[in-house]
Structures are given as C-alpha cells and as structure tokens.
BADRENDREN-907316 format. One record per residue (C-alpha): z, y, x. Coordinates in steps of 0.05 Angstrom, whole numbers, padded with zeros to 5 digits, always signed. Example, Ala and Ser with C-alpha at 12.3 -4.5 7.8 and 13.67 -1.06 7.14 Angstrom:
<atoms>
+00156-00090+00246
+00143-00021+00273
</atoms>
This chain:
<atoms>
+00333-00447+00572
+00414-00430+00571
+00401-00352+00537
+00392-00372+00469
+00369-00292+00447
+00316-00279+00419
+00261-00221+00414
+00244-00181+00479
+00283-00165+00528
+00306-00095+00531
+00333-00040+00581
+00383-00031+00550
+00419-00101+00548
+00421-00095+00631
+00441-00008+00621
+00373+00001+00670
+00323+00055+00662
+00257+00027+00620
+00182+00030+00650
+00193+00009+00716
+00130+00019+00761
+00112-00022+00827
+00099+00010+00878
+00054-00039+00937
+00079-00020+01011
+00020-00042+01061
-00030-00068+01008
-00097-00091+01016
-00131-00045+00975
-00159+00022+00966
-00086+00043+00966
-00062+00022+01029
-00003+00065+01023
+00055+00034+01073
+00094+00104+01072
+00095+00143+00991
+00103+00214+01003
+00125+00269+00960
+00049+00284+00937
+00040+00215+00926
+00106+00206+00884
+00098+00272+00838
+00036+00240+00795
+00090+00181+00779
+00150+00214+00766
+00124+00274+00726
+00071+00288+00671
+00025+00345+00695
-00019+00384+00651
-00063+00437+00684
-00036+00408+00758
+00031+00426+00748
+00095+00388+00725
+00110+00390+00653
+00155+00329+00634
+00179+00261+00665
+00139+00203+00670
+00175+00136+00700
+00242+00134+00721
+00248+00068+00754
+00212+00047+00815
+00194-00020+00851
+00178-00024+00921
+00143-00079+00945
+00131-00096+01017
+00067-00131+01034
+00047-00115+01097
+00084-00070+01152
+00036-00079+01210
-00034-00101+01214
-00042-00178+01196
+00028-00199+01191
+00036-00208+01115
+00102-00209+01073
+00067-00220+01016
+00045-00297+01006
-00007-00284+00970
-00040-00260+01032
-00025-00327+01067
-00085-00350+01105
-00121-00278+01108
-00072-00265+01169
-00012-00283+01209
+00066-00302+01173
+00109-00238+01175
+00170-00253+01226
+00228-00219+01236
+00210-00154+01258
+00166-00147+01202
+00227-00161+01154
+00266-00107+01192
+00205-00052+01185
+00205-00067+01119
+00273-00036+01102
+00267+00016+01162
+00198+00049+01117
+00232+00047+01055
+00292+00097+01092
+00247+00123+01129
+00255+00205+01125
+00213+00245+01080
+00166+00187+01040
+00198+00124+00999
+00263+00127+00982
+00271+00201+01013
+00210+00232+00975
+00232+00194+00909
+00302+00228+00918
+00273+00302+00937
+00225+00303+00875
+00290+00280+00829
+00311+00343+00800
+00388+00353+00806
+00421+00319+00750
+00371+00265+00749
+00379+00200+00759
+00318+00150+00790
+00326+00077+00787
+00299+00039+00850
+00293-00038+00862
+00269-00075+00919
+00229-00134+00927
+00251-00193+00972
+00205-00209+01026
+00193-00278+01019
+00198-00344+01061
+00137-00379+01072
+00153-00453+01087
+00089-00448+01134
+00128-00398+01180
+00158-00437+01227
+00174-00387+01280
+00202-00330+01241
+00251-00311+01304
+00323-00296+01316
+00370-00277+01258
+00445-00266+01276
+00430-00302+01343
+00396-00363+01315
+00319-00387+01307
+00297-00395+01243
+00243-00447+01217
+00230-00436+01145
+00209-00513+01137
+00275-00513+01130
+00312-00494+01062
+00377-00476+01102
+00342-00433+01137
+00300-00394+01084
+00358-00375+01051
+00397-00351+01124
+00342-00305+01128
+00348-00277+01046
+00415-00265+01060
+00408-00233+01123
+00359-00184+01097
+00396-00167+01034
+00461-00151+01078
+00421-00103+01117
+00387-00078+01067
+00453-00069+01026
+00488-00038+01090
+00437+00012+01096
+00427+00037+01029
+00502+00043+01036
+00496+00089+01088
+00446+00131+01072
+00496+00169+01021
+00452+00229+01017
+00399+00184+00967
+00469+00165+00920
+00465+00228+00882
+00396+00223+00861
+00372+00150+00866
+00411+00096+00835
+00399+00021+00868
+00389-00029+00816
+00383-00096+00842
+00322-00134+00880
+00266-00171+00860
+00232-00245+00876
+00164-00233+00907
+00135-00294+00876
+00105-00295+00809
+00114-00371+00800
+00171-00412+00813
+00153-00488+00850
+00192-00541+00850
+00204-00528+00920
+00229-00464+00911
+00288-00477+00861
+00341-00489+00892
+00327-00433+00940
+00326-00376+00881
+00389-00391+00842
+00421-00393+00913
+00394-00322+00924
+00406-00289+00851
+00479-00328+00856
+00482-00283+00933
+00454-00224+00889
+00514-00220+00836
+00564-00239+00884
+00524-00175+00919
+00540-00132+00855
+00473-00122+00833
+00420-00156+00789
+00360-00204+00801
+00285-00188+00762
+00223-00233+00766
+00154-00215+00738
+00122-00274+00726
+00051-00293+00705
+00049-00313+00635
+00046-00394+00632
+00060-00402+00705
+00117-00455+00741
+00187-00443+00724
+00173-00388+00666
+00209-00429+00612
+00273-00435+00646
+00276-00368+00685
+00344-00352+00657
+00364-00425+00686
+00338-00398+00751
+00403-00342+00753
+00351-00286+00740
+00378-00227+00697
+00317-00192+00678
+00236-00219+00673
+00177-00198+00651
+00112-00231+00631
+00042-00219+00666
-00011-00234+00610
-00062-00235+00666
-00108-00200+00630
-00158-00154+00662
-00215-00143+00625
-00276-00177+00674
-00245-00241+00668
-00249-00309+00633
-00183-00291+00601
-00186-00245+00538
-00139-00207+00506
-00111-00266+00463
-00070-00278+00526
-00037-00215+00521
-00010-00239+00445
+00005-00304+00466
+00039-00264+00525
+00084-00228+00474
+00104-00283+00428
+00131-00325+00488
+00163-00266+00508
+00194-00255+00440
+00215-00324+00433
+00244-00324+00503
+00273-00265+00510
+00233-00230+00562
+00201-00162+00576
+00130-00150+00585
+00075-00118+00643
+00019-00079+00638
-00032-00083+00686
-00077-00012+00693
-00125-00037+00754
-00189-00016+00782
-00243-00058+00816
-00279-00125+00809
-00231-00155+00759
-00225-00098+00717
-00263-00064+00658
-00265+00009+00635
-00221-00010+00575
-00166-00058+00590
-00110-00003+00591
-00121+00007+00519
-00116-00070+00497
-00055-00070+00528
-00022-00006+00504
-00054-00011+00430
-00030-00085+00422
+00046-00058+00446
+00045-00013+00392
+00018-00070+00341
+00063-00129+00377
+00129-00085+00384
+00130-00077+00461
+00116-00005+00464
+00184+00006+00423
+00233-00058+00434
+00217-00083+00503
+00237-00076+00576
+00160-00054+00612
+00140-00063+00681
+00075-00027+00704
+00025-00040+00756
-00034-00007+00778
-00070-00042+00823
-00119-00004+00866
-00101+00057+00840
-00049+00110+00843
-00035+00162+00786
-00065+00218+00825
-00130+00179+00819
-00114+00161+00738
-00101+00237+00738
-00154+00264+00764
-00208+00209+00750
-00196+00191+00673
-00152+00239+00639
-00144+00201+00575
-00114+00143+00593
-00062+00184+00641
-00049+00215+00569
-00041+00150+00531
-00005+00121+00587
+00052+00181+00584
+00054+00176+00507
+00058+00107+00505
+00126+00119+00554
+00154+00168+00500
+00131+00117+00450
+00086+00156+00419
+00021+00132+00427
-00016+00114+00361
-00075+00065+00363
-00132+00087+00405
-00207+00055+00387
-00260+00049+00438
-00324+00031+00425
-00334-00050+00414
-00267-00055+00395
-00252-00119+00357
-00175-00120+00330
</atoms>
C-alpha cells in the first residue's frame, strides 16, 4: 500500500461532490431502467416533502451500464445468465447515456442554474470469455487476449471522452468526474490490465474510483492499482449470514486504509426491513456520516419507491446527507 494516510477517505481530498449514488442502466431487477428520465431523476436529486421539491438530495451520480439489449450483458456478474456484450453493445452504452431527454440530459434539465452535478461513468468491462467482441478501429478483438482488453478500454473511453466533449450544452450544468472499474474485486489476472487503464485515465485528465467489496482480491493494495478514489462494500444486507459486525470491520479497514465507504439500501430476498438503519446509525457512531467519501446503492429500488413506500427512511436517508441524522432505534436493536 504506497498512500501511507490514514482515516477515511474524503471528498474533499479529490475536490468531488460527496454521496455519490449509482445509478444501474439495463438491470435485472424490478428497476429495469435502461433510460432515467426527468421523473425518475427528481426523487434523487431533490428532497420532497408533500410531493414537491424542497432541498437537494445527491449531487453526484454513477451510471452503470449492465445491459443495453436483451441478453447481451456488460455487466460480468451476469456472465452465464446470457450472451458477452460485443461491440455494439459498448457503443449503445454511451449513445443512452447522451441520449436526449433521460440520463445525462434529464440530470442536466433538473440542475437548477447555478448548480453544479457531478457525473461518473462506469467502464464496461472485458470478459476474457468474449472472444468475438468485433471490430474496433478496423481490427478484431479477442479479449483472451490482454492486448486486446485494454484496445477496447481505450477505445471506449476516447469515444466516450469525444462525445461528452461535444455535447457542450450538458458543461454548464453537469460536471464529468472521472470513470469507474465495473468489477468489485481485482484478480490476479486483471492487474496489469487496471493500472494500464487508470494510467490511460490521468493521462485522460480525469480520475479512476473502485467500489470494492470489503475483504475481496486486490482491496489492500488498491492505491497500488493507480486508483484515486475507493470505497468499501461491507456486504451487509440484513437476510444474510453476514451481520452487521462486517459493516465495523468494514470501517476500521477503511480507516486504516484510507478509503470511503457504501451503503447498500436494497429490497428483496437478501434484504431485511431494517438494514438502512445499521448502516446509517453505525456512520454516525463510526465517523462515516461526517469524515468520509459515501457511495450509495439501492438495489431494487428507486427513491420514488423509498418515497412513497417508507417515508422514514427517505427522511433518515436525506438527514444523514446533511449530516444530521441522530441515532434511530428499531425494535430488536442490539448496539
């Protein structure tokens, strides 16, 4: 580990907005949501009370492309359920996020003037198994093949880059922060292959994040792996083997190597009723809530549903963002 800092890692340090939220494009969920529109986007950026706008809620935005057409997957994680993305796929993936009037368009048009909303981009990502990915720049690419992974990174960062470039009307509103590995564990396999991309990212002019799952490969070293921002996944859940000890031990390794942290506000199988509150109660009482840099996720969910479905813990959530939530207990709390 070269970054010899210590306690969390903080917004500040990289002058990026705090509480960055990921946003799934093509997910296989009850949020399927390829395209975000304005109505979709409102619940995120802005607190409403009474259903109608009454403050900011988060600033910053991931988008992360999974799937752009039926059974071709970006996502890894998905490998198996359907068919490696190819080229095209990578392609669609940067046409939806310019596409007019949802994504980056709707984020901009809710952005009130003067505003300013940070946006990141995840990397699709190059499955060894994908042999056939097509033509890039005139030449077949076989991701087997290391030298041709990271043709195809740098291919899609340079037209991502050239067409966030063009699309000057987003520059007043939305401010492009950097891009994002899609894995959340680093093999051996895979090394050399990200500190070639984050050193294309810098040399890009922008910076590299990883969220990571807590105790998974490469997490130790991630500043050795050229990334300038991570944050830990405690993979808790609540309906799970794992308790909520992993979500301290989460925050001490964080602490001691100087990361940020996630919370994870889900619905379904994996998830209880009370999860959110472990994690926001234990940031106030393990120093996350004030003095770290905090990625969201809501799997299976969007705020509209938190909104309208469980009103409390859309109120905790926006206090904990103006770090003022105070410790809330449930019933059969323990700690």
């Amino acid at each position: 580990m070269s970054n010899t800092s210590t306690g969390y890692l903080t917004a500040e340090e990289l002058s990026i907005q705090n509480h960055i939220c990921v946003l799934p494009c093509g997910d296989l969920s009850e949020v399927d949501t390829i395209d975000w529109s304005k109505e979709d986007l409102e619940h995120y950026q802005y607190y409403f009370v009474d259903g109608k706008p009454v403050d900011k809620m988060f600033r910053a935005f991931i988008f992360n492309p999974i799937q752009m057409r039926k059974d071709y997957f970006i996502h890894v994680m998905h490998t198996g359920i359907g068919k490696p993305a190819r080229n095209n796929d990578w392609q669609m993936a940067i046409d939806h996020l310019f596409k007019e009037n949802v994504n980056f368009s709707a984020l901009a048009q809710n952005t009130k003037k003067g505003d300013t909303t940070d946006i990141w981009v995840t990397i699709p990502y190059p499955n060894p198994l994908q042999e056939n990915f097509g033509k890039v720049l005139g030449n077949k690419l076989d991701f087997s093949n290391e030298t041709d992974q990271i043709k195809a990174i740098q291919w899609w960062i340079d037209s991502f880059i050239m067409r966030w470039e063009k699309e000057t009307h987003l520059h007043d509103t939305l401010s492009f922060k950097g891009f994002v590995w899609q894995r959340s564990s680093i093999n051996e396999g895979d090394e050399n292959l990200v500190k070639e991309t984050n050193d294309y990212i810098h040399n890009r002019g922008f910076l590299s994040l990883w969220l990571f799952n807590y105790g998974s490969s490469g997490c130790l070293a991630w500043s050795d792996f050229k990334f300038d921002a991570a944050c830990a996944n405690p993979n808790y859940y609540g309906n799970t083997n794992i308790d909520i000890s992993w979500i301290k031990n989460s925050t001490a390794f964080a602490s001691h190597y100087h990361t940020g942290m996630q919370i994870i506000y889900g619905k379904g199988k994996l998830f209880n009723d009370t999860h959110i509150y472990d994690y926001l109660n234990l940031g106030v009482s393990h120093g996350y809530m004030n003095n770290s840099l905090v990625v969201f996720q809501f799997p299976n969910q969007t705020m509209k549903m938190i909104y309208d479905n469980d009103r409390i813990a859309y109120v905790h959530i926006y206090s904990f963002l103006k770090k003022i939530y105070q410790h809330y207990s449930y019933p059969g709390i323990s700690y």
